[in-house]
C-alpha positions as CSV (number, residue, x, y, z in Angstrom):
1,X,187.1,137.4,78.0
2,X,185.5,140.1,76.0
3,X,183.0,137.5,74.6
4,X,182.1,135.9,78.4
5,X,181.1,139.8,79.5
6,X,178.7,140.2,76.2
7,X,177.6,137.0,77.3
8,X,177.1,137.5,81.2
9,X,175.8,140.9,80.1
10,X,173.1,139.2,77.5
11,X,172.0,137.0,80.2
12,X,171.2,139.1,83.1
13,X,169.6,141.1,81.0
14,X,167.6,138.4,79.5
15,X,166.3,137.8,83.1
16,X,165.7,141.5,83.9
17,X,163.3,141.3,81.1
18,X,161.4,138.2,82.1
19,X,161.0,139.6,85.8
20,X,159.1,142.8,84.3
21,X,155.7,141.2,84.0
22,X,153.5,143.3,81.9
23,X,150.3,141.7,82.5
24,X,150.2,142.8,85.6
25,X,149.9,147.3,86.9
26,X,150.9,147.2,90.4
27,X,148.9,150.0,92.4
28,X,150.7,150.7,95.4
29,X,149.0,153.2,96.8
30,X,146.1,151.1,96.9
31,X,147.4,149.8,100.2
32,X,149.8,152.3,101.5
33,X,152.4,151.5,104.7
34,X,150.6,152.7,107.8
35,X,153.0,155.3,110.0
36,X,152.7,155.3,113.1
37,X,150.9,158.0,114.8
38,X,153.1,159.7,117.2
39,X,151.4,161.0,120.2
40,X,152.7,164.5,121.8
41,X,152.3,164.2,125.3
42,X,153.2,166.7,128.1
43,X,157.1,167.0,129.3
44,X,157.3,166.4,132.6
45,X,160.8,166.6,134.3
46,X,162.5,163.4,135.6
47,X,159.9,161.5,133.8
48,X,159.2,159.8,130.8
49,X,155.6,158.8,129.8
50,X,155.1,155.4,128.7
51,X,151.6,154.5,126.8
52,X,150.5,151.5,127.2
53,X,147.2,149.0,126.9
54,X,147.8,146.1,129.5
55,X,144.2,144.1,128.5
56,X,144.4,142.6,124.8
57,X,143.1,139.1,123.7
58,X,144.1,137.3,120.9
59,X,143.3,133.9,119.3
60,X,144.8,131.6,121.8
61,X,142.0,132.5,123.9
62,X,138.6,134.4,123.1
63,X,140.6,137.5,120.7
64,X,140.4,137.3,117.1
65,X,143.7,138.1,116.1
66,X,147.7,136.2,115.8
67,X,150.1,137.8,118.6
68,X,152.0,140.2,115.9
69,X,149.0,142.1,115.0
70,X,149.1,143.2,118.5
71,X,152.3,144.8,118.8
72,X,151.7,146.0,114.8
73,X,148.6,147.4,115.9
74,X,149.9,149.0,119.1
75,X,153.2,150.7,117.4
76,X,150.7,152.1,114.3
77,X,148.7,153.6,117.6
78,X,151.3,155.2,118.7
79,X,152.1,152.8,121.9
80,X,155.2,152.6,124.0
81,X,154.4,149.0,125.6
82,X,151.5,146.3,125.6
83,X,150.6,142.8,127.5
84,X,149.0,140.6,125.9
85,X,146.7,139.1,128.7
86,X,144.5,136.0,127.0
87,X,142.7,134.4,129.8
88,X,143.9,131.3,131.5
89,X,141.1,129.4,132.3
90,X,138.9,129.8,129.0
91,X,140.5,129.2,125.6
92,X,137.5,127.9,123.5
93,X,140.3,127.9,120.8
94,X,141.9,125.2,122.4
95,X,141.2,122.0,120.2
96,X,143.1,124.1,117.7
97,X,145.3,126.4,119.1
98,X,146.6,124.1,122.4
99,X,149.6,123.7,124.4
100,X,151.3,126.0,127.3
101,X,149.7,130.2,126.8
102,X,153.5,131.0,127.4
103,X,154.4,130.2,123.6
104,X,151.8,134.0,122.8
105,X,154.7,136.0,124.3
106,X,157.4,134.0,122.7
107,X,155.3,134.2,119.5
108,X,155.1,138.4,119.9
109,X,158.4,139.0,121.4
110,X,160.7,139.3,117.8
111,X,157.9,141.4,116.4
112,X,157.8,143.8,119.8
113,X,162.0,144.3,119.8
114,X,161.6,145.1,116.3
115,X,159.0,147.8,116.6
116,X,160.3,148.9,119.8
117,X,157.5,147.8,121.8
118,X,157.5,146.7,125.7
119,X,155.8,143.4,125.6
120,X,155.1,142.5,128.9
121,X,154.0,138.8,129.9
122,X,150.5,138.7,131.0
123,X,147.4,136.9,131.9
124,X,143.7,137.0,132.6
125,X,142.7,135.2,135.8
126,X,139.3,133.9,134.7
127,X,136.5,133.8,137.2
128,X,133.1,134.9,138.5
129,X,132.6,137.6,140.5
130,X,133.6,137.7,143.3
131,X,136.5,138.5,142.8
132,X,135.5,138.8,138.5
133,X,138.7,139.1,135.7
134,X,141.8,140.3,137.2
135,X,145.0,140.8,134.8
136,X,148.6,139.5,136.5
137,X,151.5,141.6,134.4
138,X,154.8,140.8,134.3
139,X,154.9,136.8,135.1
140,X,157.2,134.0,133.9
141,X,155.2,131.1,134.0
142,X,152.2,132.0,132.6
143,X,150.9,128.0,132.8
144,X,151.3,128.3,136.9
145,X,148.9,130.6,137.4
146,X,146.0,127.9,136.4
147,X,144.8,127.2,139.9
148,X,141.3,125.6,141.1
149,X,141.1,128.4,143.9
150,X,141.3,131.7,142.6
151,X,143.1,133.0,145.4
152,X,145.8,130.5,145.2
153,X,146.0,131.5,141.1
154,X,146.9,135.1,142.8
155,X,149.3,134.0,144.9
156,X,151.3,132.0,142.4
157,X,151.4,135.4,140.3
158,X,152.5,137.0,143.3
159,X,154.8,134.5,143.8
160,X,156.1,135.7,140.6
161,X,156.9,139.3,141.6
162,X,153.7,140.3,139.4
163,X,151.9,143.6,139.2
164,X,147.7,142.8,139.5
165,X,145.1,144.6,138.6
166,X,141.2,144.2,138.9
167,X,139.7,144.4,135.3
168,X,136.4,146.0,134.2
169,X,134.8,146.2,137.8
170,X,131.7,147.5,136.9
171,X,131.2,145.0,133.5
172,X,127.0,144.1,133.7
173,X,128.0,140.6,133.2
174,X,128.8,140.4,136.7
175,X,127.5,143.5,138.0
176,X,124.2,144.3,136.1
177,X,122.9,146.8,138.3
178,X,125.9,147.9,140.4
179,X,129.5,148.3,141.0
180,X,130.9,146.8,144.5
181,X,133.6,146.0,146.2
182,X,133.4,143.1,147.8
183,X,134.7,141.7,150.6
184,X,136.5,139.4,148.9
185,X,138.1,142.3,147.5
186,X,138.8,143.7,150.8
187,X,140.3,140.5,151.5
188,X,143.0,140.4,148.3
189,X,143.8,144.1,148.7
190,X,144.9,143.6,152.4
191,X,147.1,140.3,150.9
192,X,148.7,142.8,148.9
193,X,147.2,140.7,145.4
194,X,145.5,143.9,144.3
195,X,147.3,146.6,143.1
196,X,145.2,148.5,140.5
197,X,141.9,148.8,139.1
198,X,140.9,149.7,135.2
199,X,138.7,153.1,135.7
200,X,137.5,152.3,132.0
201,X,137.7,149.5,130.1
202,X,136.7,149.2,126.1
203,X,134.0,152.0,125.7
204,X,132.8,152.5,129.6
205,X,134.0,153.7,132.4
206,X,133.1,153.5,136.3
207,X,133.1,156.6,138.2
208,X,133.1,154.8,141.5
209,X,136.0,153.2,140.5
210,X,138.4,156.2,140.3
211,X,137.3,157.1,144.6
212,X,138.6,153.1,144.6
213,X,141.9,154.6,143.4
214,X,142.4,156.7,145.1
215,X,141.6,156.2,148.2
216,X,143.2,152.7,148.3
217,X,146.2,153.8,146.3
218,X,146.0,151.5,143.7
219,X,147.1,152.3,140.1
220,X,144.3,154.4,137.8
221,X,144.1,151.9,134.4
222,X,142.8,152.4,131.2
223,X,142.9,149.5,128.6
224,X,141.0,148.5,125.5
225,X,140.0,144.8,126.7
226,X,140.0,144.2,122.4
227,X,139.2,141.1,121.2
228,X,138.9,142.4,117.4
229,X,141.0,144.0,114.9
230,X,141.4,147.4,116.8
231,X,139.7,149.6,114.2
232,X,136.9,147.7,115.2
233,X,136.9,149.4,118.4
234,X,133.7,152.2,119.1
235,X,134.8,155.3,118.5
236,X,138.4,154.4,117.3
237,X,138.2,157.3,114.9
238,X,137.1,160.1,117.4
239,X,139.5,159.4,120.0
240,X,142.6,157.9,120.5
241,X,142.4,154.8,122.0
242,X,142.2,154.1,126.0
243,X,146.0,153.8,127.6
244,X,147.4,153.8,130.6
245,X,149.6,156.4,131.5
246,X,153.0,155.2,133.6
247,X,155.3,157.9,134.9
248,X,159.1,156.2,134.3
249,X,162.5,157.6,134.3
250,X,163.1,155.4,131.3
251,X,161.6,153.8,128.6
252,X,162.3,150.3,129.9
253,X,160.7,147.2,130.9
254,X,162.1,147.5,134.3
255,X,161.2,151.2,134.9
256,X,157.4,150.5,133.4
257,X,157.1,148.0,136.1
258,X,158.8,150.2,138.9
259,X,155.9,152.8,137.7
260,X,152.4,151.0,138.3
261,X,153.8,149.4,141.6
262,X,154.9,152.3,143.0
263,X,150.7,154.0,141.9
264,X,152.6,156.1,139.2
265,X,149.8,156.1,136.4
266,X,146.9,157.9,134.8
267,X,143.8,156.0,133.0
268,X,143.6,158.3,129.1
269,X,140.1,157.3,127.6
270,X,137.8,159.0,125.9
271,X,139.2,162.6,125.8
272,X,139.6,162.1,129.7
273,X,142.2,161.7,132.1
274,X,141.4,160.1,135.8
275,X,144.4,160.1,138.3
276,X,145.7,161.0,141.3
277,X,145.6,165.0,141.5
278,X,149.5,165.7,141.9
279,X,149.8,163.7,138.4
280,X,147.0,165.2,136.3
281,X,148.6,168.9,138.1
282,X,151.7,167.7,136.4
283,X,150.9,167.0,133.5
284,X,148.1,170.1,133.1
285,X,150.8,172.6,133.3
286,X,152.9,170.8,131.0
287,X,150.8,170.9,128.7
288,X,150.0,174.5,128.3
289,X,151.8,177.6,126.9
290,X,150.6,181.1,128.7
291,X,150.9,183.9,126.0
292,X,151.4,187.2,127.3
293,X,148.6,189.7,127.8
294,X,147.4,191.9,124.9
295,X,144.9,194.0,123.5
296,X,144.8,196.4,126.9
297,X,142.3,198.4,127.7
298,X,142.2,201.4,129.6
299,X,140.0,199.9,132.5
300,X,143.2,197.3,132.9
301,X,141.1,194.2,130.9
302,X,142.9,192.4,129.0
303,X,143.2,189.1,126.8
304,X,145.6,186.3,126.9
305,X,146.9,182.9,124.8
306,X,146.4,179.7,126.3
307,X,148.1,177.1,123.6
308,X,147.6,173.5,124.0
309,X,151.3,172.0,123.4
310,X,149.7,167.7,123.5
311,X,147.3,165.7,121.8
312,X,145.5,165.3,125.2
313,X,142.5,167.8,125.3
314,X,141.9,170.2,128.2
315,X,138.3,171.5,129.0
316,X,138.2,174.9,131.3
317,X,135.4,176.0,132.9
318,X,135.3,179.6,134.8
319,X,133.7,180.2,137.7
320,X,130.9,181.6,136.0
321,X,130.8,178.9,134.0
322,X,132.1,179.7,130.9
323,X,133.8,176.6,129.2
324,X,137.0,177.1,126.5
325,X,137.6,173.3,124.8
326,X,141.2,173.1,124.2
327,X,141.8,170.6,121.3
328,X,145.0,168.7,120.2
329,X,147.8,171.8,119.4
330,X,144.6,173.7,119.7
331,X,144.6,177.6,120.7
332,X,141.9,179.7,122.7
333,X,142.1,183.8,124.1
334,X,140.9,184.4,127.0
335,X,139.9,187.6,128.7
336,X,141.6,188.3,131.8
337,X,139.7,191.2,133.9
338,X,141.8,193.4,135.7
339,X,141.8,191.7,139.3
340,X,143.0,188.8,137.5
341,X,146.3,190.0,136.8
342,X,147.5,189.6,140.1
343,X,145.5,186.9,141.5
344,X,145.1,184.8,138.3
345,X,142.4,182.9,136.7
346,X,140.4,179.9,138.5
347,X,139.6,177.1,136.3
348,X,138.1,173.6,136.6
349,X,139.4,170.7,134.1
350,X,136.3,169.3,133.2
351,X,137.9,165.8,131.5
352,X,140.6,165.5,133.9
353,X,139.0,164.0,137.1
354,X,140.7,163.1,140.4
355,X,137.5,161.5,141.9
356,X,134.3,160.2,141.0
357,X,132.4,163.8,140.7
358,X,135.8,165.7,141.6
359,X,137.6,167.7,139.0
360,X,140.8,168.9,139.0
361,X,141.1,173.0,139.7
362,X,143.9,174.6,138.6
363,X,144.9,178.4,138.5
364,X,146.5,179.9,135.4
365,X,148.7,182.7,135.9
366,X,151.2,184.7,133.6
């Protein structure tokens, strides 16, 4: 017995050895595993806020990119949900890459449970304007949305209890020296086949687009439209990348979809925040911490704290039109004159905007 242990013993190490190749200095840190980069948002009671990008493309139509990436790239950006939404009618892949554009969700879905992402099922009804792109979220057959009439390719996503949403109204490809909405538009929003509209959409945004919003009540979206890698994205290093904001009790599938039917978003992009005004209210005070007033003077002046407790950053502007820039965790003092401690002090948001040259005006009080 002794003599098969010394044996066994000799042998494993023998192959311990012989995996140790010495040729070869591995330099881990060279490529490093990527965390994901969590992003502090406001706390708003009875609701949770779900980040999401509803418009991304990948190689089984015009994107560059296998399904995975996708959900890899959206939990490194610090993403609660996605839909991949390649377009129906063009797939110049497709002598390669063919076959039903239902298989991209089945391809993503292991990697999204994994990651603890919210994959929903999308697509990108294709056509020229009117009525342009528009993305139908949460379908099961992708394959019976390809229609000849595009109206009939929005009723069969309808059909499929599906949220839709009109992409990138104001894209020059379709609109070079304008932004309308047609009457075909008209036509699909009274059919109930509109129910949103992307307020910005890759590195552009359409002002006209948030009045839409709002005073249709449709859902305020913000997506990325990426074809690329996403560190190819403008920008991608000074901002966080565009999301839609969905107000949810949960973070579910079910409650996500609950959200942007019921109008209960925000369009993030570019520093800014567009949205209804009882929303971006919300989600202002939420966000701040009042400190309370110090260094008094005799004349009853004062100063106060104003902390910024989210990555979202808030821009105040006085009535005389001073502006403080509140960065991500980021602090400013204000001085409060003494008729301000009992009425408080008028500010307008300048990057949170409830129409298209509105602003949201809040009062901050202690």
């Amino acid at each position: 017995m002794k003599s098969l242990i010394t044996t066994l013993g000799a042998f494993f190490l023998l192959n311990f050895l012989a995996a140790q190749n010495h040729s070869i200095v591995k330099e881990p840190d060279v490529f490093p595993d990527q965390p994901r980069r969590e992003i502090r948002m406001p706390q708003l009671e009875g609701y949770e806020i779900i980040k999401g990008d509803f418009h991304l493309h990948t190689v089984f139509s015009d994107g560059s990119v296998w399904p995975t990436v996708r959900v890899q790239e959206a939990w490194r950006d610090g993403l609660d949900a996605i839909a991949i939404s390649d377009h129906v009618e063009y797939r110049p892949k497709n002598q390669h890459l063919s076959g039903s554009l239902n298989q991209v969700h089945d391809i993503a879905l292991p990697e999204a449970q994994k990651l603890g992402i919210i994959l929903v099922k999308a697509a990108e009804i294709t056509r020229s304007m009117p009525p342009g792109h528009l993305n139908a979220l949460f379908v099961r057959d992708i394959d019976a949305l390809e229609k000849d009439d595009y109206r009939q390719a929005l009723q069969a996503a309808r059909d499929q209890d599906a949220f839709i949403f009109w992409n990138h109204p104001g894209w020059q490809a379709q609109q070079p020296d304008t932004c309308l909405w047609w009457d075909q538009h008209e036509e699909l929003y009274g059919q109930g086949l509109i129910h949103g509209i992307e307020v910005y959409n890759f590195d552009e945004w359409y002002p006209v687009a948030i009045d839409w919003a709002r005073e249709k009540g449709l859902a305020f979206m913000a997506n990325s439209d990426i074809h690329e890698p996403v560190p190819y994205m403008p920008g991608y290093s000074n901002y966080l990348r565009p999301m839609t904001l969905a107000f949810a009790p949960e973070k579910t599938e079910a409650a996500l979809k609950e959200a942007l039917l019921n109008r209960q978003t925000v369009a993030f992009f570019a520093g800014k925040l567009a949205g209804p005004q009882h929303w971006l209210e919300q989600m202002f005070y939420a966000s701040l911490q009042i400190g309370k007033p110090f260094n008094k003077k005799a004349d009853g002046s004062a100063s106060i704290t104003i902390t910024n407790l989210t990555d979202i950053p808030i821009v105040l502007q006085n009535e005389s039109g001073r502006t403080y820039r509140l960065e991500a965790l980021g602090v400013v003092i204000l001085p409060v004159e003494p008729a301000a401690q009992e009425a408080g002090i008028p500010f307008r948001v300048t990057n949170f905007f409830t129409g298209m040259n509105q602003n949201l005006h809040v009062l901050i009080t202690w």
